[in-house]
N, CA, C and O of each residue as an XYZ file, in Angstrom:
472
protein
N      54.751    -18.511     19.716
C      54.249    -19.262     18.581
C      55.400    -19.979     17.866
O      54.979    -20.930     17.208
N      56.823    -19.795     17.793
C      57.190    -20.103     17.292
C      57.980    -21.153     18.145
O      58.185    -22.267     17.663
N      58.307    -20.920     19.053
C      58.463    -22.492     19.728
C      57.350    -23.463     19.842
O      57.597    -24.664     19.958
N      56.366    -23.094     19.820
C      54.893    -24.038     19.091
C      55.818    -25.368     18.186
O      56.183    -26.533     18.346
N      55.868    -24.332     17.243
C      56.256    -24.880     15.764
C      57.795    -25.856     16.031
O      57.897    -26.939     15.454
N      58.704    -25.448     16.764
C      60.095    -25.466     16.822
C      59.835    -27.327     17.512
O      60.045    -28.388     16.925
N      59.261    -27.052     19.085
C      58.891    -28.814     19.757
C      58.008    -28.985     18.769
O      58.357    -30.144     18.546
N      57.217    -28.817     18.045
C      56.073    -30.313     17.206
C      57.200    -30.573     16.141
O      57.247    -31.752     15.789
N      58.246    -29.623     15.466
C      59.139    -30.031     14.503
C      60.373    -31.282     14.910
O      60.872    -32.145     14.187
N      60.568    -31.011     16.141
C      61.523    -32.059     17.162
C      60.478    -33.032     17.617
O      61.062    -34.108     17.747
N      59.542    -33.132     17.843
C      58.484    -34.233     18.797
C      58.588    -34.843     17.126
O      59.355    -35.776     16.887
N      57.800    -34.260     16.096
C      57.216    -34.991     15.194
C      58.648    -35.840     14.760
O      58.719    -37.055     14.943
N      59.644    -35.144     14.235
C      61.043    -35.744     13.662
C      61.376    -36.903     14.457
O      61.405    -38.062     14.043
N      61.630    -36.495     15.657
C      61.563    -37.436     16.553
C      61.208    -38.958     16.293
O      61.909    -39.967     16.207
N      59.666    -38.701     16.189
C      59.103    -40.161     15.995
C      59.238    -40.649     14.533
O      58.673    -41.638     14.066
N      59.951    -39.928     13.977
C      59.748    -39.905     12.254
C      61.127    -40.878     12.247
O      61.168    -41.903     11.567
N      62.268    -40.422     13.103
C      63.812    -41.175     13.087
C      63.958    -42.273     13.577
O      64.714    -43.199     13.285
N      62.920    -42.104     14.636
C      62.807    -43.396     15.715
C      62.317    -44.482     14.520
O      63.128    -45.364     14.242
N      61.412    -44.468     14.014
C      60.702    -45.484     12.287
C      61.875    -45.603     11.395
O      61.888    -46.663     10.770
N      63.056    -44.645     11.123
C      63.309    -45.006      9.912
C      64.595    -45.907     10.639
O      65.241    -46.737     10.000
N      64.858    -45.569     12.181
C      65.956    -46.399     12.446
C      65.611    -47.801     12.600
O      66.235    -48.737     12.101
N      64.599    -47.876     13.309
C      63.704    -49.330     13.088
C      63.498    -49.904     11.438
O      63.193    -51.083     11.259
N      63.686    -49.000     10.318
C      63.657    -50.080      8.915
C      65.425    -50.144      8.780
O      65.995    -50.998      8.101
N      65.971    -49.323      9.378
C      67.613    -49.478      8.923
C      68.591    -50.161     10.127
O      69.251    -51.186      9.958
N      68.555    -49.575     11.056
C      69.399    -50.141     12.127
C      68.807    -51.685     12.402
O      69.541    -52.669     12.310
N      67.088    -51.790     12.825
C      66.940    -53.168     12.623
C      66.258    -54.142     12.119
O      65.788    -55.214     12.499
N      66.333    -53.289     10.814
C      66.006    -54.367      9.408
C      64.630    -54.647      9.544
O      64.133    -55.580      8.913
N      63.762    -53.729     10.528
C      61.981    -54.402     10.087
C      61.342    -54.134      8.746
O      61.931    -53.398      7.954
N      60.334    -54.603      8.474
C      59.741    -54.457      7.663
C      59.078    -52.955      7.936
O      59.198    -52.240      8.931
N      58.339    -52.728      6.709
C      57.433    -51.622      7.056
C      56.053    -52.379      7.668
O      55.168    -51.680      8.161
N      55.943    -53.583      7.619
C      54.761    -53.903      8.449
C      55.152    -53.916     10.021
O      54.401    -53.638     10.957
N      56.315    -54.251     10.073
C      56.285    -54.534     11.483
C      56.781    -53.298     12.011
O      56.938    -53.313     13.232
N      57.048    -52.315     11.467
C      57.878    -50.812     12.167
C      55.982    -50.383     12.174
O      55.470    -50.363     13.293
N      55.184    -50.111     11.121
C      53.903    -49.707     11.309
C      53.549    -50.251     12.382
O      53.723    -49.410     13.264
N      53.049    -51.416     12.920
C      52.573    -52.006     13.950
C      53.632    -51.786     15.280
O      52.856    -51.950     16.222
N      54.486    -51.608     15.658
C      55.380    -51.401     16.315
C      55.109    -50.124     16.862
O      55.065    -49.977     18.083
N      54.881    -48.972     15.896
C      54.448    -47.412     16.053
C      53.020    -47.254     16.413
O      52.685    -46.218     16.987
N      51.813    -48.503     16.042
C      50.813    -47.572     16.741
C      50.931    -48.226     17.879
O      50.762    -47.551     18.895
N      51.310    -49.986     18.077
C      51.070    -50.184     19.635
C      51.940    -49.502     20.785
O      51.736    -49.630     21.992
N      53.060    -48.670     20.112
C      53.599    -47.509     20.954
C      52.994    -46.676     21.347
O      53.119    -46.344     22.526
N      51.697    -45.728     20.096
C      50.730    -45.096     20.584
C      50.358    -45.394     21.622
O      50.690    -44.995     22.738
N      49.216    -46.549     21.112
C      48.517    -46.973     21.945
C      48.798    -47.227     23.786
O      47.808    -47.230     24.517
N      49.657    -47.348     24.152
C      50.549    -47.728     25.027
C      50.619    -46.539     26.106
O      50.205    -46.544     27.265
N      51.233    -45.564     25.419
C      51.902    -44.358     25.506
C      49.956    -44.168     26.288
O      49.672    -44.341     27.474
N      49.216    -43.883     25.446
C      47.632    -43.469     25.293
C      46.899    -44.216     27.002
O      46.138    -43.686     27.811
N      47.666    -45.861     27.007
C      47.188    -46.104     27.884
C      47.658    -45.902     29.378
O      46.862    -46.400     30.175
N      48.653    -45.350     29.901
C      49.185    -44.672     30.601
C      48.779    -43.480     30.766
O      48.525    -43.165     31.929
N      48.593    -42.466     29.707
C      48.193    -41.387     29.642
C      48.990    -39.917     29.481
O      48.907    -38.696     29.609
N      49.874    -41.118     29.072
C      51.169    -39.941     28.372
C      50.773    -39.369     26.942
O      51.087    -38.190     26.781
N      50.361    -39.776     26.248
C      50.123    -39.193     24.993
C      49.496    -38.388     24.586
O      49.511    -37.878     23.466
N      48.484    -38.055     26.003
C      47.135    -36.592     25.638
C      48.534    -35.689     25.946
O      48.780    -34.936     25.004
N      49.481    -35.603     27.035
C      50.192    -34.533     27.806
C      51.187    -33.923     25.960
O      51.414    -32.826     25.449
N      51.523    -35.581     25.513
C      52.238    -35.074     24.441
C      51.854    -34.235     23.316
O      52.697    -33.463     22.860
N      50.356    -34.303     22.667
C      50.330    -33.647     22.049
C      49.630    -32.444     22.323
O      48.972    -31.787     21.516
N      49.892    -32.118     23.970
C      49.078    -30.783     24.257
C      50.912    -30.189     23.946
O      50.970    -29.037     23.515
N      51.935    -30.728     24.097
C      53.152    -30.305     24.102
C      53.442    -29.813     22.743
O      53.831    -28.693     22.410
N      53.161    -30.946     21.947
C      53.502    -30.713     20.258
C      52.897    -30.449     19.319
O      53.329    -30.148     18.206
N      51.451    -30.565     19.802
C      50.421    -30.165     18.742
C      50.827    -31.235     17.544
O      51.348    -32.330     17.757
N      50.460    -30.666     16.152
C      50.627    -31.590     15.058
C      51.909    -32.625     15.073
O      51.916    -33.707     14.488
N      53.319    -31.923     16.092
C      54.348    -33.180     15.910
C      53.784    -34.420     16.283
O      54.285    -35.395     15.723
N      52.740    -34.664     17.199
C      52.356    -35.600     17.963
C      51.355    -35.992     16.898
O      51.745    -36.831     16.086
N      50.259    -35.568     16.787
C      48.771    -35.752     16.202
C      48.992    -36.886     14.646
O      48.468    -37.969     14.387
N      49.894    -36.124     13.936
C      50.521    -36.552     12.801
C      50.918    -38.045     12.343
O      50.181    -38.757     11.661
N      52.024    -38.364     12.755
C      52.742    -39.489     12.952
C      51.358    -40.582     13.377
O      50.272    -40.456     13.945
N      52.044    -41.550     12.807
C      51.201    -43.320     12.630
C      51.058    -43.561     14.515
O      50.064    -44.169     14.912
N      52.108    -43.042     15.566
C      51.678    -43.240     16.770
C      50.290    -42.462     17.327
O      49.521    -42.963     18.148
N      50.154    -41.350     16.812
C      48.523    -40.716     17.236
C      47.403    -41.802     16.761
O      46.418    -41.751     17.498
N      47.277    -42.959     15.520
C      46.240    -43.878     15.476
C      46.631    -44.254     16.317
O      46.194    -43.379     17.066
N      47.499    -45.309     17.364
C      46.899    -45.671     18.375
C      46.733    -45.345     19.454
O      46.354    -46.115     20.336
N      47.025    -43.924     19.643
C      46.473    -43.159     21.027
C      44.931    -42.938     20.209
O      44.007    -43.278     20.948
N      44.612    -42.592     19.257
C      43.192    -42.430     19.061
C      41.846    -43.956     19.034
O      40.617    -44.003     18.988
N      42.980    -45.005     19.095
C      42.329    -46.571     18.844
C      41.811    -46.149     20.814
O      40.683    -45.882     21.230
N      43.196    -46.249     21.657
C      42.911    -46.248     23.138
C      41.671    -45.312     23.597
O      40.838    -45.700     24.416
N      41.638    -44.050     22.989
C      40.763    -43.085     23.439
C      39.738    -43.084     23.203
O      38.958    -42.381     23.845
N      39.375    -43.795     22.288
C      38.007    -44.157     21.376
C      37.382    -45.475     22.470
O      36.326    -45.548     23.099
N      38.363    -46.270     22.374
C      38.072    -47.388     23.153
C      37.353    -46.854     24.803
O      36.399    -47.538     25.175
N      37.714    -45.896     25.575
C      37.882    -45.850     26.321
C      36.994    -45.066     26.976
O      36.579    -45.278     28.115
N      36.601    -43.865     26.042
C      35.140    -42.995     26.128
C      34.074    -43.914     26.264
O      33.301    -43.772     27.212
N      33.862    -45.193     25.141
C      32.966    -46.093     24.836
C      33.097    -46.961     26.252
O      31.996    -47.474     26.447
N      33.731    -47.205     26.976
C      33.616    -48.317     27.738
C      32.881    -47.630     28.908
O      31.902    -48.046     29.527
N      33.732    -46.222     29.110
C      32.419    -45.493     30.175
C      31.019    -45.529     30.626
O      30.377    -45.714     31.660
N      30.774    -45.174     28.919
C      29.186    -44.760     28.490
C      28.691    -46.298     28.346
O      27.545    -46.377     28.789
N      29.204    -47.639     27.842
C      28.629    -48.815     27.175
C      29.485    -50.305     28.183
O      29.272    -51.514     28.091
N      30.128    -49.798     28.777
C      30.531    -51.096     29.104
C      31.629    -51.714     27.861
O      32.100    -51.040     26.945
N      31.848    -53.014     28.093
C      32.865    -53.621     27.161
C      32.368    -54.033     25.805
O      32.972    -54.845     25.105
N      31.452    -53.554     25.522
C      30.833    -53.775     24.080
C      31.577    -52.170     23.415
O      32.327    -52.205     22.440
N      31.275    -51.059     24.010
C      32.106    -50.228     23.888
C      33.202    -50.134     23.819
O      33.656    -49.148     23.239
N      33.908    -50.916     24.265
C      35.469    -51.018     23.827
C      35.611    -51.052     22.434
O      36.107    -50.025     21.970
N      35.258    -52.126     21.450
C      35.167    -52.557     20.778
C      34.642    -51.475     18.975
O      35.135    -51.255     17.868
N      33.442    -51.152     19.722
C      32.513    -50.156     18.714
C      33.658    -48.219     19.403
O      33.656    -47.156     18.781
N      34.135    -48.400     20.267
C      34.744    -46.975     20.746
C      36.203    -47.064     19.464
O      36.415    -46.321     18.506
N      36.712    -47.840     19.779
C      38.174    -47.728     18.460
C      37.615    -47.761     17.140
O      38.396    -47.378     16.270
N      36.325    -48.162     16.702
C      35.810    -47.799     14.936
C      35.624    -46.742     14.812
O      36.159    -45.924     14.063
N      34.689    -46.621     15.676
C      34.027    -45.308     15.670
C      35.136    -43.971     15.453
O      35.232    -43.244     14.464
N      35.827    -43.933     16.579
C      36.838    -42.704     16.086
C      37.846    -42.640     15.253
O      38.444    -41.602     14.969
N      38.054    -43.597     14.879
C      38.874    -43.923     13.433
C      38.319    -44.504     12.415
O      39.234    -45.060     11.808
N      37.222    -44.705     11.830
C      36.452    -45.038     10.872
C      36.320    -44.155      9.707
O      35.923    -44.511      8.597
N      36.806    -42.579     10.167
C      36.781    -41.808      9.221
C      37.806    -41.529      8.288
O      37.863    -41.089      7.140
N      38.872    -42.065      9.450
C      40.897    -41.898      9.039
C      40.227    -43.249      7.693
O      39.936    -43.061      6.511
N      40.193    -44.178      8.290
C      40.109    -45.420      7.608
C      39.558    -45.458      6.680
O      40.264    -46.041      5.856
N      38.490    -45.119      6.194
C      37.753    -45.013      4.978
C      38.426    -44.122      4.198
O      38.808    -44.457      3.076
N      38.646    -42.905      4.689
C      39.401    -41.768      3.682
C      40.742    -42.429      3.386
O      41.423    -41.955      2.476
N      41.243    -43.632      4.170
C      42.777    -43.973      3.576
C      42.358    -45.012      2.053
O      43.041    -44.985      1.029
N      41.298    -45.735      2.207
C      40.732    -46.692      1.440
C      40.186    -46.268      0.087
O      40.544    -46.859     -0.932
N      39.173    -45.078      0.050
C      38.528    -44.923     -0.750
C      40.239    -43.608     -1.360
O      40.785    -43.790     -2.448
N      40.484    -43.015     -0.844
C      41.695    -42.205     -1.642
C      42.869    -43.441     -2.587
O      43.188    -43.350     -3.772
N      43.179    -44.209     -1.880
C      44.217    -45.463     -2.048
C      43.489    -45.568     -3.256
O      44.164    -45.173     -4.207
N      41.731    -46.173     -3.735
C      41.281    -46.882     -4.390
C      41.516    -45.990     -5.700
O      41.846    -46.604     -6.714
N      41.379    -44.624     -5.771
C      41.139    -43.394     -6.188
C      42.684    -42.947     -7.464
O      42.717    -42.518     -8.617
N      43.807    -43.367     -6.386
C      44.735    -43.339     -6.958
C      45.356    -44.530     -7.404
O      46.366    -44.567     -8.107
N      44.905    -45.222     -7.098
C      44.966    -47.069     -8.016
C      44.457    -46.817     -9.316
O      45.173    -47.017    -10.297
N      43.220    -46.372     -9.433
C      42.701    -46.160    -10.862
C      43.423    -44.994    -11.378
O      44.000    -45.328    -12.413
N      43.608    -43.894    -11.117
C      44.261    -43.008    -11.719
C      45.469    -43.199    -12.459
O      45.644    -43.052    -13.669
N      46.550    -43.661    -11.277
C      48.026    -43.853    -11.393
C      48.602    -45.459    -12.014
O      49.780    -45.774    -12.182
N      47.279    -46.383    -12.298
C      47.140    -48.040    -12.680
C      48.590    -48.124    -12.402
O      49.519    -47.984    -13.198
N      48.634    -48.451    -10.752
C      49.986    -49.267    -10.142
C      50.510    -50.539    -10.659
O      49.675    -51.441    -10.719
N      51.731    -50.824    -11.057
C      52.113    -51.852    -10.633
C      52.347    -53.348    -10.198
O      53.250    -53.366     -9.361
N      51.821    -54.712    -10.485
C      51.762    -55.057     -9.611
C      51.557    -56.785     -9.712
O      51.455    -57.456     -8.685
């Protein structure tokens, strides 16, 4: 159990250093290091490296902004089985529709609370 904990603490850090060297070593934005990290997911997802990873790391993997786009690919990909290429499409909402709303309606939540800025 405790090497469980020990690789998801190295897997997760991992992808956590790999982001912050991408805003420091080469000056991206946080939009473009975000987008950079899920189409890595995604990528990773479409090969089929990324289920192996987080059977390896558990939460190091799951966690991090690269699990949305292994979950965009996997969503996509169940759906295309069962639906064809209309499924592609309705397969990436569907399994992230819940991340997405809970990021939106919390965001909105603490906008009014915390009156940001702006």
């Amino acid at each position: 159990m405790l090497a469980m904990f020990f690789w998801a603490f190295v897997i997760g850090g991992s992808i956590c250093v790999i982001g912050q060297l991408m805003f420091d070593v080469a000056k991206l934005t946080p939009g473009h290091t975000l987008s950079i990290m899920v189409v890595a997911g995604a990528v990773l997802a479409g090969f089929g490296l990324y289920e192996p990873l987080i059977d390896f790391a558990g939460a190091g993997a799951t966690i991090p902004i690269t699990s949305f786009g292994n979950s965009l690919v996997e969503g996509a990909m169940q759906e295309a089985k069962r639906h064809g290429i209309i499924g592609v499409i309705t397969g990436m909402f569907e399994v992230t529709s819940s991340g997405i709303s809970a990021a939106i309606i919390f965001g909105f939540l603490g906008a009014l609370i915390f009156k940001p800025k702006g």
